[in-house]
PDB file of N, CA, C and O in Angstrom:
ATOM      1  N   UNK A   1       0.852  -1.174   0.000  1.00  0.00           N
ATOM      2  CA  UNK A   1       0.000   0.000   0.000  1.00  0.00           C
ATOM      3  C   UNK A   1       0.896   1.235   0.000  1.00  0.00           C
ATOM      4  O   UNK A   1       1.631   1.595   0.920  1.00  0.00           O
ATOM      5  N   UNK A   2       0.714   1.830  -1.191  1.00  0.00           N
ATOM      6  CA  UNK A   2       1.432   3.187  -0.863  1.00  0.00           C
ATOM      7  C   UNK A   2       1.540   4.688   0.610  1.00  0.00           C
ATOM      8  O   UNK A   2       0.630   5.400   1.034  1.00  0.00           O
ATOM      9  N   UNK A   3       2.269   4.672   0.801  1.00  0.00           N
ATOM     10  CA  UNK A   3       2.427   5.972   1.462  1.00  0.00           C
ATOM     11  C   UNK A   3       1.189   6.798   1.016  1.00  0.00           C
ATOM     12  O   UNK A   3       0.724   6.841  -0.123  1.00  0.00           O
ATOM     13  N   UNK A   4       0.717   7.480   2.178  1.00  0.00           N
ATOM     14  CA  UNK A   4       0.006   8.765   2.292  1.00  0.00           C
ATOM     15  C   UNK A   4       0.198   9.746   2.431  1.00  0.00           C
ATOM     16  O   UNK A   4       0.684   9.830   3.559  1.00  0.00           O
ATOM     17  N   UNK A   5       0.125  10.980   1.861  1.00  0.00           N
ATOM     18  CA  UNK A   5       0.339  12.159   2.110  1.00  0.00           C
ATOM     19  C   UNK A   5      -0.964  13.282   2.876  1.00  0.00           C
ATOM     20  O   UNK A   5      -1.999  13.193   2.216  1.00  0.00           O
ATOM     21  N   UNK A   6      -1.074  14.060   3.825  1.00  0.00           N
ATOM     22  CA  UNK A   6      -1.946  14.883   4.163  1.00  0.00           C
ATOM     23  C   UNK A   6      -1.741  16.034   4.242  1.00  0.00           C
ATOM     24  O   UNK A   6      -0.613  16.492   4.421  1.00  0.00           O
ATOM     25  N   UNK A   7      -2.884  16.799   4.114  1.00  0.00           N
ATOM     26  CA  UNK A   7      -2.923  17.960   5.072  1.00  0.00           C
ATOM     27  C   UNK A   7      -4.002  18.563   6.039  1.00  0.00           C
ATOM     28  O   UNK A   7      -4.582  19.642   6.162  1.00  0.00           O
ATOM     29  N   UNK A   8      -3.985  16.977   6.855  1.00  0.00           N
ATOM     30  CA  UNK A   8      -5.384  16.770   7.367  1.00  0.00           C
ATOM     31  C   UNK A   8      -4.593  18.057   8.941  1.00  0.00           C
ATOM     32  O   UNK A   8      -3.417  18.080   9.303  1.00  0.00           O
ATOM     33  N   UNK A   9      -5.655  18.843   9.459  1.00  0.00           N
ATOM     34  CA  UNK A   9      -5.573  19.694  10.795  1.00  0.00           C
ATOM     35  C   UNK A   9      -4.667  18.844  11.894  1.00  0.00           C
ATOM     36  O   UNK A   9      -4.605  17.652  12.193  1.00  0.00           O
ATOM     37  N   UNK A  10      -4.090  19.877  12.284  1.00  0.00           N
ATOM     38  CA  UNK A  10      -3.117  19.390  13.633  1.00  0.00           C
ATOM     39  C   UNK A  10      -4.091  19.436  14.701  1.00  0.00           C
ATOM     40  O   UNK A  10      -4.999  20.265  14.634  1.00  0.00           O
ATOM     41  N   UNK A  11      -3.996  18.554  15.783  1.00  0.00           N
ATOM     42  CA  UNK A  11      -4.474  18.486  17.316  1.00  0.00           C
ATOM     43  C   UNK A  11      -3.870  19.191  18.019  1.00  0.00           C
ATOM     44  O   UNK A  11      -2.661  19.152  18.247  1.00  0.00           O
ATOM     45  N   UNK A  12      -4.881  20.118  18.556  1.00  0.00           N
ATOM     46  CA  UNK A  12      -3.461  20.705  20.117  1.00  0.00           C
ATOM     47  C   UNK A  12      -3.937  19.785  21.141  1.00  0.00           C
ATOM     48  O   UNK A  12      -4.988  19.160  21.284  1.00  0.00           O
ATOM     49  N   UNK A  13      -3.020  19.868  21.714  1.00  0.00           N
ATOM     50  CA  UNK A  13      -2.985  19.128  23.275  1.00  0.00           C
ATOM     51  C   UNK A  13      -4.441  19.335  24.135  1.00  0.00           C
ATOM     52  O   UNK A  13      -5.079  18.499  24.775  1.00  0.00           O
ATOM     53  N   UNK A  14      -4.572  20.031  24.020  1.00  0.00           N
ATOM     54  CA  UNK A  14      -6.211  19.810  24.628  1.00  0.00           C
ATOM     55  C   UNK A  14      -7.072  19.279  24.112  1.00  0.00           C
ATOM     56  O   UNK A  14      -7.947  19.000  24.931  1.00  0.00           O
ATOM     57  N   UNK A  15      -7.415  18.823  22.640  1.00  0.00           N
ATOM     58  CA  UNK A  15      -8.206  18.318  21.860  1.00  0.00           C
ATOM     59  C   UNK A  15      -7.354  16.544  22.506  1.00  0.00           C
ATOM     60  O   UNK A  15      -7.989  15.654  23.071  1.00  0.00           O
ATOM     61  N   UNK A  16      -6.210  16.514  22.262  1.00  0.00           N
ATOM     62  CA  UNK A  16      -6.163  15.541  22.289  1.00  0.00           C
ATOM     63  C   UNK A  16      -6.051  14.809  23.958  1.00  0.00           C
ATOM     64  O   UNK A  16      -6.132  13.595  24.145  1.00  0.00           O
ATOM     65  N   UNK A  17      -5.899  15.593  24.807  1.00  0.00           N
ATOM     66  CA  UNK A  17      -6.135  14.893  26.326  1.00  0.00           C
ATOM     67  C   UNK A  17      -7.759  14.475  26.343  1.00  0.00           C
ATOM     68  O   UNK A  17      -8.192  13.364  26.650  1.00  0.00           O
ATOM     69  N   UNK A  18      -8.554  15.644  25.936  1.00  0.00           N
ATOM     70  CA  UNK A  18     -10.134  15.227  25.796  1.00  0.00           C
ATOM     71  C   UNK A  18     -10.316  13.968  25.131  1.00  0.00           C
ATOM     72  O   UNK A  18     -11.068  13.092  25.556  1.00  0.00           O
ATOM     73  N   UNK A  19      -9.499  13.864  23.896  1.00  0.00           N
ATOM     74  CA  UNK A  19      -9.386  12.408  23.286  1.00  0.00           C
ATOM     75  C   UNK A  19      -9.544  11.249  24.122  1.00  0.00           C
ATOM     76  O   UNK A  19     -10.469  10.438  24.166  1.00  0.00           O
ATOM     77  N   UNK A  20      -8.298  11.330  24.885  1.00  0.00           N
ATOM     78  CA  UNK A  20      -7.933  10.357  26.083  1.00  0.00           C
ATOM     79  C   UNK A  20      -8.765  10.183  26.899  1.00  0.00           C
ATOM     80  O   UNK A  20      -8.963   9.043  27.320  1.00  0.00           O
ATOM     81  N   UNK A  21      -9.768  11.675  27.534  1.00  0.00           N
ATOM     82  CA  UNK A  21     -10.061  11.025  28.670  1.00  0.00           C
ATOM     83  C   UNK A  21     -11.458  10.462  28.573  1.00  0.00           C
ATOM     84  O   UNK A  21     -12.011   9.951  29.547  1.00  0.00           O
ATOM     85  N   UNK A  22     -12.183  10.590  27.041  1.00  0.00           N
ATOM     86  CA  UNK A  22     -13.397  10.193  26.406  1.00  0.00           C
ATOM     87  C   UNK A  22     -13.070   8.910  25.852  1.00  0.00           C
ATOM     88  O   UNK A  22     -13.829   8.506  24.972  1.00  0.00           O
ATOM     89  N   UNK A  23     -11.787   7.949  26.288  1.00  0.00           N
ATOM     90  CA  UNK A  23     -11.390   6.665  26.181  1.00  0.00           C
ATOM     91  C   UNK A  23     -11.215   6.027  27.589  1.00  0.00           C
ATOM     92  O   UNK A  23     -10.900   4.856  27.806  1.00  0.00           O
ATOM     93  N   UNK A  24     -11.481   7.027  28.539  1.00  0.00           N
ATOM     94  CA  UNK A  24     -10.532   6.495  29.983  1.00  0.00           C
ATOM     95  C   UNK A  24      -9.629   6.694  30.724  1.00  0.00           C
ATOM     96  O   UNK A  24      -9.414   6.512  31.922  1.00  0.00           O
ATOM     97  N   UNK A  25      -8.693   7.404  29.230  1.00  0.00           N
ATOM     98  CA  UNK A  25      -7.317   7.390  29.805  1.00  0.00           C
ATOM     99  C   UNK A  25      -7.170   8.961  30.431  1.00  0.00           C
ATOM    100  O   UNK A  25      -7.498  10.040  29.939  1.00  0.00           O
ATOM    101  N   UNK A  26      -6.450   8.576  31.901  1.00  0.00           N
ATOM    102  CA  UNK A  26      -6.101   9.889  32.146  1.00  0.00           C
ATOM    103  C   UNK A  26      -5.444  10.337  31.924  1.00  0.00           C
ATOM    104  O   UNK A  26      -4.587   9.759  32.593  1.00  0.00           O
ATOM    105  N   UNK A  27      -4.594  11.607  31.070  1.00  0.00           N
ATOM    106  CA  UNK A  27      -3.667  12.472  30.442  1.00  0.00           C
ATOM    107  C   UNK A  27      -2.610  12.560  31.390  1.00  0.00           C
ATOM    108  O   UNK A  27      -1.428  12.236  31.275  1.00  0.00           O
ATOM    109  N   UNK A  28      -3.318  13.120  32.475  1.00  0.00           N
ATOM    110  CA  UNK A  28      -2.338  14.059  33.652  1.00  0.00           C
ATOM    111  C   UNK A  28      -1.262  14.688  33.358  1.00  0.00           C
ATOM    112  O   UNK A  28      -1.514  15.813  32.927  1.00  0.00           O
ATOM    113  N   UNK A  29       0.068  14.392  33.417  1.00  0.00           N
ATOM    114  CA  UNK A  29       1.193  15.301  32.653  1.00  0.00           C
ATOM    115  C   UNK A  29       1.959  14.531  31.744  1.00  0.00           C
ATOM    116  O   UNK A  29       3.186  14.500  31.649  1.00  0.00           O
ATOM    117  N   UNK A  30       1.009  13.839  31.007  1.00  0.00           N
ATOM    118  CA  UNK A  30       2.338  13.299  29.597  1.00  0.00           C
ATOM    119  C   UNK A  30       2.762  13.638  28.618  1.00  0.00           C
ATOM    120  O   UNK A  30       2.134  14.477  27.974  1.00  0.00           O
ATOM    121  N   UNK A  31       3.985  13.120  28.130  1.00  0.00           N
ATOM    122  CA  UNK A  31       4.143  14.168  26.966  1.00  0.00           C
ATOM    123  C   UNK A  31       3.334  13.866  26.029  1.00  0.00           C
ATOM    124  O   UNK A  31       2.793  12.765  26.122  1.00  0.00           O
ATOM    125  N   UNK A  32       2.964  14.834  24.713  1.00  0.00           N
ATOM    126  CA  UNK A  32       2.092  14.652  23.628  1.00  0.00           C
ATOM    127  C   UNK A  32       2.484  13.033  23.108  1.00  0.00           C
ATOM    128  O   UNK A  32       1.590  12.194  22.997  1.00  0.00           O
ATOM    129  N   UNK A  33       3.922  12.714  22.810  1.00  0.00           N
ATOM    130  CA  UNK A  33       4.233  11.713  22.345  1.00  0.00           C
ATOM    131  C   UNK A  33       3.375  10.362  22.665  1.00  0.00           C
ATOM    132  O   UNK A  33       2.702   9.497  22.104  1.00  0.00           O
ATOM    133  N   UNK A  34       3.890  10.794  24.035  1.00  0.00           N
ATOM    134  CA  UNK A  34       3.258   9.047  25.028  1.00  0.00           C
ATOM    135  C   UNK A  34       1.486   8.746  25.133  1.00  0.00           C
ATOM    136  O   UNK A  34       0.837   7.704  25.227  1.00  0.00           O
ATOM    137  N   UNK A  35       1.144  10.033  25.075  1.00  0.00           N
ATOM    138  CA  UNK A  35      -0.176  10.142  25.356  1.00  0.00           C
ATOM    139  C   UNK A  35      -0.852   9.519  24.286  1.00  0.00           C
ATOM    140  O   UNK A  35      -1.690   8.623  24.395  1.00  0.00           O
ATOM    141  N   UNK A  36      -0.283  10.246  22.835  1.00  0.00           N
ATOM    142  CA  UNK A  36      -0.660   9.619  21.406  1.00  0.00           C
ATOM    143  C   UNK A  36      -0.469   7.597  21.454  1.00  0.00           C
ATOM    144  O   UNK A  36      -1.164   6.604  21.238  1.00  0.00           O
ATOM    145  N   UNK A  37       0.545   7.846  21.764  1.00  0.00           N
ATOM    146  CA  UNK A  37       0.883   6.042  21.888  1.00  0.00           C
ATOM    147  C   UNK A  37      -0.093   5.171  22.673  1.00  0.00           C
ATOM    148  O   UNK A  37      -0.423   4.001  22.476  1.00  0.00           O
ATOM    149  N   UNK A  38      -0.465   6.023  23.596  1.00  0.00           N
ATOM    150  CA  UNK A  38      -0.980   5.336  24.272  1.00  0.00           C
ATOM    151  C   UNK A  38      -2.735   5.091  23.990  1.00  0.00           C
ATOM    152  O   UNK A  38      -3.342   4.082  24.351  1.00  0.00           O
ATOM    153  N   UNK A  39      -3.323   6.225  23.292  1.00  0.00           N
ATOM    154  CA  UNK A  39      -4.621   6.324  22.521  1.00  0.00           C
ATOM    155  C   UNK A  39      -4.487   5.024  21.439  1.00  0.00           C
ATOM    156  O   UNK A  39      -5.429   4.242  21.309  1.00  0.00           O
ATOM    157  N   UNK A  40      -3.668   4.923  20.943  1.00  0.00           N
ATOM    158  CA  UNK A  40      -3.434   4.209  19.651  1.00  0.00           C
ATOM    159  C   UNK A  40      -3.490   2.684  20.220  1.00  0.00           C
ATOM    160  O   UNK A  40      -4.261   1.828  19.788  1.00  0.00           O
ATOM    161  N   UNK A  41      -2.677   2.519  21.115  1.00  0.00           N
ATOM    162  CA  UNK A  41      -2.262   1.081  21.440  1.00  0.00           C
ATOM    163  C   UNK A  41      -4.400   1.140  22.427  1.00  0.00           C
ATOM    164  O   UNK A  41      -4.981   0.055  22.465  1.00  0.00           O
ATOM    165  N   UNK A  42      -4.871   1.930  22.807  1.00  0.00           N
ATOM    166  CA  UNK A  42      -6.302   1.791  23.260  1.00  0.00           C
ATOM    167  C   UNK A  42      -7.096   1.657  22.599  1.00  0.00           C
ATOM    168  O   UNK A  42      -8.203   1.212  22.902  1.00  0.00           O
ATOM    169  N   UNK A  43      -6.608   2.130  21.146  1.00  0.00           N
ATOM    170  CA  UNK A  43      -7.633   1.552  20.016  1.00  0.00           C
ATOM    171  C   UNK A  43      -7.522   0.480  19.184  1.00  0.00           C
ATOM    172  O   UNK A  43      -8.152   0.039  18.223  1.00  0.00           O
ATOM    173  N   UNK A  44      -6.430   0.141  19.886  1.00  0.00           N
ATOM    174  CA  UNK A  44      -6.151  -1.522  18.698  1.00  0.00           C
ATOM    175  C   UNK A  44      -5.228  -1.069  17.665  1.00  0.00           C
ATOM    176  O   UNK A  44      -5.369  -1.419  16.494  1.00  0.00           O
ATOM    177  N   UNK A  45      -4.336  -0.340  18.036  1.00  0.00           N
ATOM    178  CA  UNK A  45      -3.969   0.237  16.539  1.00  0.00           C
ATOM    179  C   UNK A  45      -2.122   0.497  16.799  1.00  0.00           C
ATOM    180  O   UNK A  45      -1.762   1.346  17.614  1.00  0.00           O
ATOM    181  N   UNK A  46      -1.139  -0.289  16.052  1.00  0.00           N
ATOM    182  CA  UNK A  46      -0.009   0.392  16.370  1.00  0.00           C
ATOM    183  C   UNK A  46       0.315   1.613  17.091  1.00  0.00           C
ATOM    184  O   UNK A  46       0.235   2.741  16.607  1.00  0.00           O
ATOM    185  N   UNK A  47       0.716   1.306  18.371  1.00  0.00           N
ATOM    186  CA  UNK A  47       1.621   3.230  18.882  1.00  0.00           C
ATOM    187  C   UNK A  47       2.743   3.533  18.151  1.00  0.00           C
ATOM    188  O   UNK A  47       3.840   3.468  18.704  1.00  0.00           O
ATOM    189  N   UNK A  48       2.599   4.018  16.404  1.00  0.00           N
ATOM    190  CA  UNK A  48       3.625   4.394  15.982  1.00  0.00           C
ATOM    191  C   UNK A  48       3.712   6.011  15.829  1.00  0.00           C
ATOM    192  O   UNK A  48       4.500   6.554  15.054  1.00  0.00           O
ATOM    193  N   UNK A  49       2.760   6.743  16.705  1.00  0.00           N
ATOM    194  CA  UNK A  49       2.753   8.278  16.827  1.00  0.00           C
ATOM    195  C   UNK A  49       4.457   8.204  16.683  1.00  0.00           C
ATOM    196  O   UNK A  49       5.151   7.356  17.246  1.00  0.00           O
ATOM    197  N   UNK A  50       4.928   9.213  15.859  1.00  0.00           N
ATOM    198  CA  UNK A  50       6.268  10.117  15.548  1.00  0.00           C
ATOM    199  C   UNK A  50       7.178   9.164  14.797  1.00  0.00           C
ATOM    200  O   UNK A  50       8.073   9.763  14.201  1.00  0.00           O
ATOM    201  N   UNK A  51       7.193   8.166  14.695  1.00  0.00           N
ATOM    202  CA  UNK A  51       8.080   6.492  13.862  1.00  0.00           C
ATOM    203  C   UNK A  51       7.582   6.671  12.397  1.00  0.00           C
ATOM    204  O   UNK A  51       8.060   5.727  11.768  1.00  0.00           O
ATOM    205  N   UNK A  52       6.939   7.350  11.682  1.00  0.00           N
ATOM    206  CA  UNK A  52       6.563   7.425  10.416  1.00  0.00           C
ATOM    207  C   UNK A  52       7.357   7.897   8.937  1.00  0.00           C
ATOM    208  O   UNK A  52       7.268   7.548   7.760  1.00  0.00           O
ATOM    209  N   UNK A  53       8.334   9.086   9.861  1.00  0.00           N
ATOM    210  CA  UNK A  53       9.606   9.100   8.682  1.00  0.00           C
ATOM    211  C   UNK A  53       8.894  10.114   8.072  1.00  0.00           C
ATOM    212  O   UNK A  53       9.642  11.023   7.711  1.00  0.00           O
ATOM    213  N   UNK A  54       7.691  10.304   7.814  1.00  0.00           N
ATOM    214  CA  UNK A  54       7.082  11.571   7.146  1.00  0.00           C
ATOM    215  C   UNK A  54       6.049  10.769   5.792  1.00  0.00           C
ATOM    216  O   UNK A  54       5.796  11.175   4.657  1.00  0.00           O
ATOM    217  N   UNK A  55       5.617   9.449   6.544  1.00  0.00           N
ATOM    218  CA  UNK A  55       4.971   8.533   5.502  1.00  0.00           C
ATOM    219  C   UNK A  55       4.054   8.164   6.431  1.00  0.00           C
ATOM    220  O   UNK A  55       4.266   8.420   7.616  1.00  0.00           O
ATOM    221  N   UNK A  56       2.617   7.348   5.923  1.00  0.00           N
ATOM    222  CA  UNK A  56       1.916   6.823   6.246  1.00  0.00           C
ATOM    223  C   UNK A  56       1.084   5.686   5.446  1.00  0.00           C
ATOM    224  O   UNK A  56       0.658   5.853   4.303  1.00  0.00           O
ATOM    225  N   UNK A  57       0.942   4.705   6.080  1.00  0.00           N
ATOM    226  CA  UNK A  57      -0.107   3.973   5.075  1.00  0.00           C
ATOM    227  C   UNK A  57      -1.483   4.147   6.094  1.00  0.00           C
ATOM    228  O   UNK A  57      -2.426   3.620   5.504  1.00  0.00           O
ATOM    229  N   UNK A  58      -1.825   4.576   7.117  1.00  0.00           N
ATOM    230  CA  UNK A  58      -2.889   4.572   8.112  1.00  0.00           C
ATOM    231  C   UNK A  58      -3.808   6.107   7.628  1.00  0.00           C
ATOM    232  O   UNK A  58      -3.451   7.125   8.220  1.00  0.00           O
ATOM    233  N   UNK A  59      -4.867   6.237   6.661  1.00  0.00           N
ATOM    234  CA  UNK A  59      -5.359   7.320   6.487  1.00  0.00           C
ATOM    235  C   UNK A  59      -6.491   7.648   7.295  1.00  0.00           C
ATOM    236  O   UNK A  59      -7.217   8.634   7.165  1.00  0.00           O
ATOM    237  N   UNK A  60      -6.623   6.252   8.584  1.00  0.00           N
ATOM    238  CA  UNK A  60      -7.755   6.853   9.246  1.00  0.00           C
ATOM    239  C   UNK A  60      -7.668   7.194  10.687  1.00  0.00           C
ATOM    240  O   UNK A  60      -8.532   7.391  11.541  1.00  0.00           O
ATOM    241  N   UNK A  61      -6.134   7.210  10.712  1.00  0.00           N
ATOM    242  CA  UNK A  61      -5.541   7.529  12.171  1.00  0.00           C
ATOM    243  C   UNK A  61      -5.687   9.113  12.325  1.00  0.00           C
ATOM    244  O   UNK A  61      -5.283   9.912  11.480  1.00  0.00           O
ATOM    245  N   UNK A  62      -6.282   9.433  13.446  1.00  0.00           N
ATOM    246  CA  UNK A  62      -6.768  11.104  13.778  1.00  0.00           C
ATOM    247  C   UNK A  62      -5.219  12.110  14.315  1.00  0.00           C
ATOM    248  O   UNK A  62      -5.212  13.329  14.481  1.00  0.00           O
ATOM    249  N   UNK A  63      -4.499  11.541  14.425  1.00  0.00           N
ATOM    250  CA  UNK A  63      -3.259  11.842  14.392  1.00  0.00           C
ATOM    251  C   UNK A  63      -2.048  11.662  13.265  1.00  0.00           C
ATOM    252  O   UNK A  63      -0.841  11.502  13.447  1.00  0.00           O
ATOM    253  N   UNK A  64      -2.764  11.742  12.116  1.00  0.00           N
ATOM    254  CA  UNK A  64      -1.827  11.065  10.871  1.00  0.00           C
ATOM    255  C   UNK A  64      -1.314  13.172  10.392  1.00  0.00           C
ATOM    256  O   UNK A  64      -0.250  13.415   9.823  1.00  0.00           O
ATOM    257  N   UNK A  65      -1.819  13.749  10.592  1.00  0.00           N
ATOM    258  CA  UNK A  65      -1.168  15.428  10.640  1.00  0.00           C
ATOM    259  C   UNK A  65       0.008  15.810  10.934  1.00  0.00           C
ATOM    260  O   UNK A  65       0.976  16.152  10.255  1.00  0.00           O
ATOM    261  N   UNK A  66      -0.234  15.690  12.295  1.00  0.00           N
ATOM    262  CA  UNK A  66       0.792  15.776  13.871  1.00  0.00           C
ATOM    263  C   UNK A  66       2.224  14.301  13.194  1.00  0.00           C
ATOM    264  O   UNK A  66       3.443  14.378  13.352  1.00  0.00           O
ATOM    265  N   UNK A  67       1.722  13.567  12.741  1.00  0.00           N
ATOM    266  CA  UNK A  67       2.132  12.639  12.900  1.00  0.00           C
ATOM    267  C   UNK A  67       3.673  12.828  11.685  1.00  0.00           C
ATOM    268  O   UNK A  67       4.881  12.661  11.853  1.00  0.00           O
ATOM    269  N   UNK A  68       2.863  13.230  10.540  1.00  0.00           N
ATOM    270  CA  UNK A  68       3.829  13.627   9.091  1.00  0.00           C
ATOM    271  C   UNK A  68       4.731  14.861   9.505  1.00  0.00           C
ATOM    272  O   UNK A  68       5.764  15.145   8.899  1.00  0.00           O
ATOM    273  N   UNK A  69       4.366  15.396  10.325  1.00  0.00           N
ATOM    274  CA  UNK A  69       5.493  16.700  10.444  1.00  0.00           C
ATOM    275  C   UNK A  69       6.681  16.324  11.438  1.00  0.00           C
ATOM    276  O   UNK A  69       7.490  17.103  11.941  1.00  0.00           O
ATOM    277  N   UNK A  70       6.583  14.816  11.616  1.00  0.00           N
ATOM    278  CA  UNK A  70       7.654  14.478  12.607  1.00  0.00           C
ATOM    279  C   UNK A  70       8.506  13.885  12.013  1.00  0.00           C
ATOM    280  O   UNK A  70       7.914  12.934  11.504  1.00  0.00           O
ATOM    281  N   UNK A  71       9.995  13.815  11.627  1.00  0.00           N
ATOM    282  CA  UNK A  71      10.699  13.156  10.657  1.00  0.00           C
ATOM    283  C   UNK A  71      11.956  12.754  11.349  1.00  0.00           C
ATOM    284  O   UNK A  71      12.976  13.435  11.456  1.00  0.00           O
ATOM    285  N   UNK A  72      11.744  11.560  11.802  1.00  0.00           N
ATOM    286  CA  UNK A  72      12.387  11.522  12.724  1.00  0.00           C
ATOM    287  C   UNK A  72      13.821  10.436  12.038  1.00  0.00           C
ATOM    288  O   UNK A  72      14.774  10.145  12.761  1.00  0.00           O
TER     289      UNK A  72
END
């Protein structure tokens, strides 16, 4: 499956703790990184938040934005 490209909207940190805590998870002070990982691995879904290289094959991950601007 080819790579994806977006320019789907970035999450700020408050959109995305609300994420978390409308799953359970409590945010409290994590970094954006861990928090993402940790949504992902709660949805059944690889925690590869920031591991993407600036590629994706996941176009329905709500963090695939945030995710492409990380090139790591």
């Amino acid at each position: 499956m080819p790579a994806v490209r977006t320019t789907r909207k970035l999450m700020k940190m408050d959109e995305i703790k609300a994420k978390a805590r409308s799953l359970g998870i409590e945010p409290g002070k994590m970094k954006k990184t861990d928090l993402i990982r940790m949504i992902q691995q709660w949805e059944g879904n690889t925690p590869c938040f920031g591991t993407s290289r600036g590629e994706c094959t996941n176009e329905a991950c709500c963090f695939i934005g945030d995710c492409l601007k990380i090139k790591t």
